[in-house]
Phi, psi and omega in degrees: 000112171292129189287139158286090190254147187203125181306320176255047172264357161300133184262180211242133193270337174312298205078017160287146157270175178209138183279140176298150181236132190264168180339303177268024158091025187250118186320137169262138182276138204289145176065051188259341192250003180304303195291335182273346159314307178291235167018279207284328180306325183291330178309298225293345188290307179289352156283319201302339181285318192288303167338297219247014133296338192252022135201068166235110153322163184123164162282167167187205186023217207284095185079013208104121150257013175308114150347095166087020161265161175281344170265019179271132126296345168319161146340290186258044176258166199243014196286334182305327189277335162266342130327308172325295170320309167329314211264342158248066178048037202255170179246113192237143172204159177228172241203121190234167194052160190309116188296336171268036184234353173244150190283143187269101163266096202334321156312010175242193173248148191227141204251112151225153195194123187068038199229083182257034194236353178302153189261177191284299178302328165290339189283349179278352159309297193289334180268321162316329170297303201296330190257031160262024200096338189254167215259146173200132179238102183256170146135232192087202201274157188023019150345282181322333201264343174256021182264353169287352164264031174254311167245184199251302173251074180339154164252175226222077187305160168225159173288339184292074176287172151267131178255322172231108150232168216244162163290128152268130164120180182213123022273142171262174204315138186286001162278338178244032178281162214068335162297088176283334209176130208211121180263158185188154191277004167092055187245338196209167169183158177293136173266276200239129185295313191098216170252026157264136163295136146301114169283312177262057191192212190221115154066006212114331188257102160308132167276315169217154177219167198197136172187150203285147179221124157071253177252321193291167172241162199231097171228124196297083194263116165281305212245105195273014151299002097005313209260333208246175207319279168294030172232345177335307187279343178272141199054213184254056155277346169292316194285340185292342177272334189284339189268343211260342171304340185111176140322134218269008162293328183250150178284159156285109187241118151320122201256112186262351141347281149323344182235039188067025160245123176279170166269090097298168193224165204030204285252335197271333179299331187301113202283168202303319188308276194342290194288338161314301160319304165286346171302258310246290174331293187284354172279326211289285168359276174337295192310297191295349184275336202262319195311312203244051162276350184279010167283346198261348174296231190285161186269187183306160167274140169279340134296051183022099171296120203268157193285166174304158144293147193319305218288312180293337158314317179269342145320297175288314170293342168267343182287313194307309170301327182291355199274336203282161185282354183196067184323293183289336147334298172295345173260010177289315174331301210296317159336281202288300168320290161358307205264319160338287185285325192269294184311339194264339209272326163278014177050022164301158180282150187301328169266069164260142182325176181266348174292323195287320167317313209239003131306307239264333159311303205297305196296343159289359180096000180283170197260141195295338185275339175290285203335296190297307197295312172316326192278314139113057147259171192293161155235250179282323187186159207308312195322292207291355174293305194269309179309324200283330165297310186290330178276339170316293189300285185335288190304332187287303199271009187080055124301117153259137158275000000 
């Protein structure tokens, strides 16, 4: 049975490395799985970044993605409600950065909506503005809890929303005049008014409250959906946005603070979400710039490299052997195969003689000092004795030298 010999089951006498091969003689690539690592770590940092953007205030996604701001375009952006305004001739602005670091001027109106993260001084910002005269339309998510540095007595939001509501009360309130019937998605309603009114509701459950505080007026939205991009159009929610700003004297300033936009300018302008989001972009980036830096080295060979030949194998292994304290011993295997393969090949009996072996050698093409050598007669010297047998066999196995 002819041995299956194959280079890199060989040890390498060089001390050169040499590349691993896989079954069908195709180089294996070293690290090969280092860049897909690198990858899936970068995926995984930039979902996880996206996760833990998505609580965090600020804007993002598409025009703004904060609830009830006035730059979101989304369903539940408020940008439509400030176009409106626009288009009847109101004066619209918005208001960037902590409401308690800019002067409020008791002539507007202040937009705040969907501001559950406001801190207390602004909100003691905002109660000084209204009983300094100004108009202020508040509410939205967890509202109730910073109107208490607006007014003295809050009103108390529930979850138990209104979906269609009528104005309450006679004469009715000047935010909802003209206002029959206000459609809203149900998410919220006043549980307890404060020392604010009902304007606004259903059955009992209030929608909007409105009540004078100091020289300012105060008006309560539990749920602005009414206000906002996809609901503008339905029933009379326009005019219910046109009514809660006031008289067309004061402008109106979205107050956008609350929802990540600082006054800062170019990049620093860029609301919390963005930015996080491009760190997140130029670290994924980084990783990947590093997973595939190893394309930017030398360029490719234009061949494929090939395992050695069998015949530099059976080299390293008769020099190695010839290096041992008892060479021929270690070559005898190499021998005994060698006398195997000429006798199977010369259709000799397993004892045929050593005359009969080695015409037989000669006569397979072998060179007469292999041939002798195969055979384990002596030559010039052990070595070269022991190289002349290994190369016999290389050839015998299909080695070409």
């Amino acid at each position: 049975m002819s041995p299956s010999v194959s280079a890199p089951e060989a040890s390498n006498p060089t001390g050169v490395p040499l590349p691993e091969y896989a079954g069908n003689g195709t180089p294996v690539e070293q690290g090969g799985r280092r860049p897909g690592r690198l990858a899936v770590i970068a995926g995984a940092a930039l979902l996880g970044l996206a996760v833990l953007s998505s609580f965090l205030p600020g804007g993002g996604g598409q025009g703004g993605g904060s609830p009830s701001s006035s730059f979101s375009h989304r369903p539940n952006g408020v940008s439509a409600w400030a176009e409106l305004l626009s288009r009847f001739d109101r004066s619209v602005d918005r208001l960037r950065g902590d409401l308690d670091t800019v002067r409020l001027d008791p002539a507007t109106t202040v937009v705040v909506l969907d501001a559950p993260g406001l801190h207390e001084d602004e909100a003691e910002a905002l109660g000084r503005f209204v009983r300094s005269g100004g108009r202020l339309v508040a509410g939205g998510a967890e509202s109730d809890g910073w109107l208490e540095g607006v007014v003295d007595d809050p009103p108390l939001l529930t979850d138990d929303g209104v979906r269609i509501a009528s104005p309450v009360g006679s004469p009715p309130a000047p935010e909802v005049d003209g206002v029959r019937t206000v459609r809203a998605a149900g998410w919220a309603s006043w549980e307890e008014t404060g020392e604010l009114r009902p304007v606004l509701g259903e059955e009992g459950r209030a929608l909007v409250l409105a009540g004078d505080v100091g020289s300012g007026r105060v008006v309560a939205l539990a749920d602005p959906s009414p206000v906002q991009n996809y609901r503008l159009a339905d029933d009379d929610n326009a005019a219910l946005a046109l009514g809660l700003v006031g008289p067309q004297s004061r402008t109106v300033l979205f107050a956008e603070g609350p929802h990540g936009y600082g006054d800062s300018e170019g990049l620093g302008a860029l609301p919390r979400r963005w930015r996080l989001a491009l760190a997140g972009l130029g670290l994924a980036a980084a990783i990947w710039l590093y997973a595939r830096s190893r394309r930017l080295g030398p360029p490719e060979e234009k061949a494929r490299p090939m395992p050695p030949p069998r015949w530099a194998y059976i080299d390293a292994v008769t020099g190695t052997l010839a290096r041992t304290r008892r060479p021929q011993e270690a070559a005898e295997p190499v021998r005994r195969q060698a006398r195997e393969l000429i006798a199977r090949r010369a259709g000799l009996p397993p004892d045929a003689g050593p005359d009969a072996l080695y015409h037989a050698a000669i006569n397979l093409g072998l060179p007469p000092e292999e041939a002798a050598a195969a055979l384990g007669s002596p030559g010039p010297s052990e070595e070269a004795t022991i190289l002349a047998a290994g190369r016999a066999l290389a050839r015998l196995t299909g080695g070409q030298r």
